[in-house]
N, C-alpha and C positions, 0 to 999 in steps of 0.2 A: 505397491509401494509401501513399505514398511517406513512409517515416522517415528521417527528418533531425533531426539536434539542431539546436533550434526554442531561439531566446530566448525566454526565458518559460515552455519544458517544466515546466523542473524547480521553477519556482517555483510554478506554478500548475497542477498535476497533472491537478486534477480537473475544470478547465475543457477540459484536451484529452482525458481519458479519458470513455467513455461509462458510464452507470451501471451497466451488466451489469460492466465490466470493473470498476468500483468497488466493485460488491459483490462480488467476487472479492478482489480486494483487505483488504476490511474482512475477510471471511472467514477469511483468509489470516493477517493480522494479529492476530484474535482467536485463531487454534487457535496461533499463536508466542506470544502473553500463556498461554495455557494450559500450552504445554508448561513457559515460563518458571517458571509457578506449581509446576507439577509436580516440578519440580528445585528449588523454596524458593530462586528466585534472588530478589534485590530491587533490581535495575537500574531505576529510574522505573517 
């Protein structure tokens, strides 16, 4: 896979990522809400 910034990447993420890399992602995403909770921030 040759990476090129692609019109349309960054809009639509998860149609050019594959689902292993998305639940990476989601993962990823949940343990930063956690740490976030951890430190009693409340950014969104």
């Amino acid at each position: 896979m040759v990476k090129k910034k692609q019109k349309g990447y960054f809009k639509k993420p998860t149609q050019v990522l594959n689902e292993v890399e998305v639940k990476k992602v989601n993962r990823i995403y949940k343990s930063l809400l956690e740490e976030m909770k951890k430190r009693g921030r409340k950014n969104g």
